[in-house]
Steps between C-alpha positions, in 0.01 A plus 500: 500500500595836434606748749319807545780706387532372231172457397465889578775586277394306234161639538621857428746401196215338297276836602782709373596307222139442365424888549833555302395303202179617482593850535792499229259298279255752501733791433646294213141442375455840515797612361591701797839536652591246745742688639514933423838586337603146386504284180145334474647192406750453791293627769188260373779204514646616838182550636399128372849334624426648835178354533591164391776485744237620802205255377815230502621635867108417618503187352817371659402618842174334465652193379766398711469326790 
């Protein structure tokens, strides 16, 4: 069983990574700026990368025993 720690922790890196990717998708759909004063391209993939590595943070805390 998980500890609660962990389970917290993991809680809050799948919030923030979900919110991220839905957020960044949404500008992208839009054609908004993902981030003000930066290449569209690279802040859309930075943005992405970072939550891919969160949403894989929560699932390793979640995961391991």
């Amino acid at each position: 069983m998980e500890s609660v720690p962990a389970v917290f922790a993991g809680a809050v890196f799948a919030l923030f990574g979900g919110a991220l990717m839905v957020w960044t998708g949404v500008r992208v759909r839009r054609a908004e700026p993902v981030a003000v004063g930066v290449n569209r391209v690279a802040s859309a993939v930075c943005a992405t990368a970072s939550a891919l590595v969160s949403l894989g943070l929560a699932a390793y805390c979640l995961t391991r025993p």
